[in-house]
N, C-alpha and C positions, 0 to 999 in steps of 0.2 A: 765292308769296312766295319770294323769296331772297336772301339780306343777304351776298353776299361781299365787299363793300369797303363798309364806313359810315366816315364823317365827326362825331366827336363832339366837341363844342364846352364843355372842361371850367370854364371861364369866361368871364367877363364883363369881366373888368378892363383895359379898354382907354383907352387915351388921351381926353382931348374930354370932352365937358359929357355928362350921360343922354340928353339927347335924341338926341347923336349914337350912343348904344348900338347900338337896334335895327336902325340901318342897316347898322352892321357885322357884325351878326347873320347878315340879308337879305345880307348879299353873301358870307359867306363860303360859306351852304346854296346862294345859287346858281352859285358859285364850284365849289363839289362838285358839281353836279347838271352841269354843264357837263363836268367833267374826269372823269367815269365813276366815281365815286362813286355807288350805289344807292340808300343812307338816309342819311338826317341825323339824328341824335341829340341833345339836351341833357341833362344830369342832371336828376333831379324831388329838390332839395334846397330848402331855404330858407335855408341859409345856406352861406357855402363850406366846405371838406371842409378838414383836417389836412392837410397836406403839397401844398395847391397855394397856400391862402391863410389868411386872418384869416377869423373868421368874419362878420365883417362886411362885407368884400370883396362889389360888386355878386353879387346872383345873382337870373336872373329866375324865376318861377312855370312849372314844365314845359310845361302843358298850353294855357297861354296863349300863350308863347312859338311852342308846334307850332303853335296855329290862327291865328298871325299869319305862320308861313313858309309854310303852307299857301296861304294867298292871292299868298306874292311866287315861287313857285317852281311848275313845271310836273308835275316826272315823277319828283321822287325821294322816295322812301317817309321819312317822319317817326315818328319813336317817342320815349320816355323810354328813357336805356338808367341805371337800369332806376327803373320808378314806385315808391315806396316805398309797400307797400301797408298800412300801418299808419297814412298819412298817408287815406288815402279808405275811405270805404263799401263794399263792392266793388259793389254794384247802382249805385252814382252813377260809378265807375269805368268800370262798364261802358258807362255812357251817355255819360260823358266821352271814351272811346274811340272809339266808335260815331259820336257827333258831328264828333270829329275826322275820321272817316273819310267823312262826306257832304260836310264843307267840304273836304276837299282833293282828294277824286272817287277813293277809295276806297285810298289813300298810306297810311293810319295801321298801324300796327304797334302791340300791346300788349305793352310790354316791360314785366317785374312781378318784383320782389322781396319779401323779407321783409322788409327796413329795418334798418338797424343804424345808424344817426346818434343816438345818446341827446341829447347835446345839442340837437337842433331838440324833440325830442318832450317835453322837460323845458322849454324855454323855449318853443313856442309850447301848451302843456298837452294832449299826446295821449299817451297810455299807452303806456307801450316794453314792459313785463315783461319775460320773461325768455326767453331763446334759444327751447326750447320756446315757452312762448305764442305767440312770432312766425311759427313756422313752422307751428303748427295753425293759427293764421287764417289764411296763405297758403295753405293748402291748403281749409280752411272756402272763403275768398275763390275759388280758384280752380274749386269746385264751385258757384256763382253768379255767376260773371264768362263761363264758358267757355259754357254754353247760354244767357246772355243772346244774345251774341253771334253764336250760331247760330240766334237767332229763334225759340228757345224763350222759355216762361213758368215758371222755378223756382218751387218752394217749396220752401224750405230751412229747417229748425229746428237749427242749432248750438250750439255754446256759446258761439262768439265773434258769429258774425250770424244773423240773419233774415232771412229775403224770403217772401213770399206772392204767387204769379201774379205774378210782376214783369216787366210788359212792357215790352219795348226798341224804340221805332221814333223814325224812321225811321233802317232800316238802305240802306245800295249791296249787301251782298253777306251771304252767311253764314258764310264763311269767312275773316275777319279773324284776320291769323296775332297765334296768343300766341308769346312771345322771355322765357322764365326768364334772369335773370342772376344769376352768383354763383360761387363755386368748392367749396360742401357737397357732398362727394363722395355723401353719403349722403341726407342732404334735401332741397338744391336738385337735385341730378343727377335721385333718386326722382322729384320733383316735375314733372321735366321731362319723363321718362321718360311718366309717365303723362296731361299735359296740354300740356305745349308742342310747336309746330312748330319751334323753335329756341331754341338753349342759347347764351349768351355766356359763357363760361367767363371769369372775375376771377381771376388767379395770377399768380404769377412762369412768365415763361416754361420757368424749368429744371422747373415742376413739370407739364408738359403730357404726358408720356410716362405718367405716373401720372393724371392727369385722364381720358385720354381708357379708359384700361382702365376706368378708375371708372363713365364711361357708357354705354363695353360691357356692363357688369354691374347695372347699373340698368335697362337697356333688356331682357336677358333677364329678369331679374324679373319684368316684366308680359309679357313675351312679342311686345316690339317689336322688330323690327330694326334696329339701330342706325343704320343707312343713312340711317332714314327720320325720324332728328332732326337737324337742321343743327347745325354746330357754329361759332362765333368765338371770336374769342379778343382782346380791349382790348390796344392796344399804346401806348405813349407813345412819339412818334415824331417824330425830331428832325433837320429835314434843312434841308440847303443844299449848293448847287451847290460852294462852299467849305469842303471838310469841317473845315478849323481851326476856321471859323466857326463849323460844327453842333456840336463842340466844347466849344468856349466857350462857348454856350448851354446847353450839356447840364451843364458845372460850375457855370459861375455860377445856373441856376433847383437845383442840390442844394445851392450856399450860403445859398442863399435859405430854405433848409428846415435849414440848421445842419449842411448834409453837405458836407465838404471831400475832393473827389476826391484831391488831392495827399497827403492825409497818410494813404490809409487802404490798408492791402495788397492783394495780388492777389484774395484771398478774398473781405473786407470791400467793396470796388472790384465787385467781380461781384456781390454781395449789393442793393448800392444799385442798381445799374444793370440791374436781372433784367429788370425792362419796358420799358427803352427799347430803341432802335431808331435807332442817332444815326449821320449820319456824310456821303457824299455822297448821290444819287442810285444808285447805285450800292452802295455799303455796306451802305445800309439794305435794297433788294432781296432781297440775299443774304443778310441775316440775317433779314428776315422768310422768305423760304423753308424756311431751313437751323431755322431756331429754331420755327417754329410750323407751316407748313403742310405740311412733310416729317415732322413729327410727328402728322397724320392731321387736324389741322384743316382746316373746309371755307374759311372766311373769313377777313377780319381786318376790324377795327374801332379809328380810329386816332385818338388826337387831338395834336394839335400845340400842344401845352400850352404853348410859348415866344414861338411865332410864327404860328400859326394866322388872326389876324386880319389881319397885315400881308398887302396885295394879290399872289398870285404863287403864294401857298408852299402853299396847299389846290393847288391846280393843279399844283403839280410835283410833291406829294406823290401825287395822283391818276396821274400821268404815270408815274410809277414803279411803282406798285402795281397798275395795272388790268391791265397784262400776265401777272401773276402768277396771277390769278384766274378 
């Protein structure tokens, strides 16, 4: 497995009736799979997120959404970036995952977090508690997710789960890569350290010089080499051939969120702006080099939060960044 350029689809809110949803879905994964994009990604939330929309704003079910790109796409690897694991079992998780990966002929990637959405788990009635709790069940979780998938039989007695001989079949393979996302220098990095094949680093890009020492030091803790965890890193990525254009887009989706580029100083202006990525074909390039992958990152993982679904822009976004990688 190796995830240097993903494709991440942070909504759903597109033009047209629902039926016409999933088809935009379907073209923009095969949109990426065409223009050298590796993975395709969607969030595993239930309703939309602070600062891209309402929460009532379309959003589909993760894992159903994967096992239906799964059937319309050939050769690019699908995950949740990242599953919210407070939301599933982890032994039905694991079977969820696993299953994804016989329907798409061996594509799935288990991308896994703690969860931090309080609102879904208050409205749809799943237990959030508290920072702590969530990271002992990720970690519970991922001491009976990780040998399911390796074709083992756990028995596990924790606090937060159980499992007794819990058998996983039918598997393709026994090495279904696990992807931690998150930016806990000390418990998601740890975490990673000890169970995943790969890290998606979640931050402002000015804090990557400091992330990535973070899981130099996670990784000697257990006595891994750093090498041998991939690294990404989430970019909000906003491009067109006309950069006034990309522009425009880039202010008006932060008025959209109550942020006015024009009134706020040099400081405040860099502050909003830490994750994007705006500008020509060109622009964006050299700021993704200069900002994230010349800072020791392996990958990047992009989504086109303004225009992602119009026909073209996954494609030139692909065209610009595959060279990079």
């Amino acid at each position: 497995m190796t995830i240097r350029l993903g494709y991440q689809m942070p909504n759903f809110s597109y033009d047209g009736s629902v039926k016409e949803l999933f088809p935009k879905v379907i073209a923009q994964a095969r949109e990426a799979e065409a223009a050298g994009f590796d993975t395709a990604f969607v969030m595993d939330h239930f309703y939309q997120l602070p600062g891209i929309g309402k929460p009532d704003a379309p959003m589909l079910e993760a894992y159903s959404t994967l096992s239906g790109l799964a059937t319309a796409t050939d050769t690019i690897q699908l995950s949740a970036l990242v599953t919210g694991n407070t939301y599933r079992n982890p032994a039905i998780l694991a079977k969820t995952v696993t299953t994804l990966d016989v329907v798409s002929g061996g594509r799935a990637i288990l991308g896994i977090g703690a969860g931090w959405f309080e609102l879904e788990h208050t409205s749809f009635g799943l237990e959030f508690g508290t920072f702590t709790d969530r990271f002992e069940r990720l970690d519970e979780a991922l001491q009976i997710i990780e040998p399911m998938l390796r074709g083992q039989r756990p028995t596990f007695d924790g606090l937060w789960y159980q499992v007794e001989d819990a058998i996983n079949e039918p598997r393709i393979r026994d090495d279904l890569p696990i992807m931690l996302g998150g930016g806990g220098e000390k418990k998601t990095f740890g975490l990673a350290a000890q169970f995943a094949d790969h890290l998606n680093i979640i931050c402002n890009a000015s804090e990557l010089p400091r992330k990535v020492k973070a899981v130099e030091a996670r990784c000697e803790e257990v006595d891994r080499d750093p090498k041998d965890l991939e690294t990404s890193f989430l970019a909000f990525v906003i491009i067109d051939e006309d950069g006034d254009k990309a522009k425009k887009l880039q202010s008006d989706y932060l008025l959209s969120n109550g942020i006015d580029l024009s009134n706020l100083d040099d400081s405040d202006r860099a502050a909003a702006t830490d994750r994007h990525f705006c500008g020509t074909p060109d622009d964006v390039a050299e700021q993704v080099q200069k900002r994230v992958l010349d800072q020791g990152i392996d990958g990047i993982i992009i989504n086109l939060i303004t225009n992602g679904h119009e026909p073209g822009v996954v494609e030139l976004a692909g065209k610009t960044l595959r060279p990079l990688v």
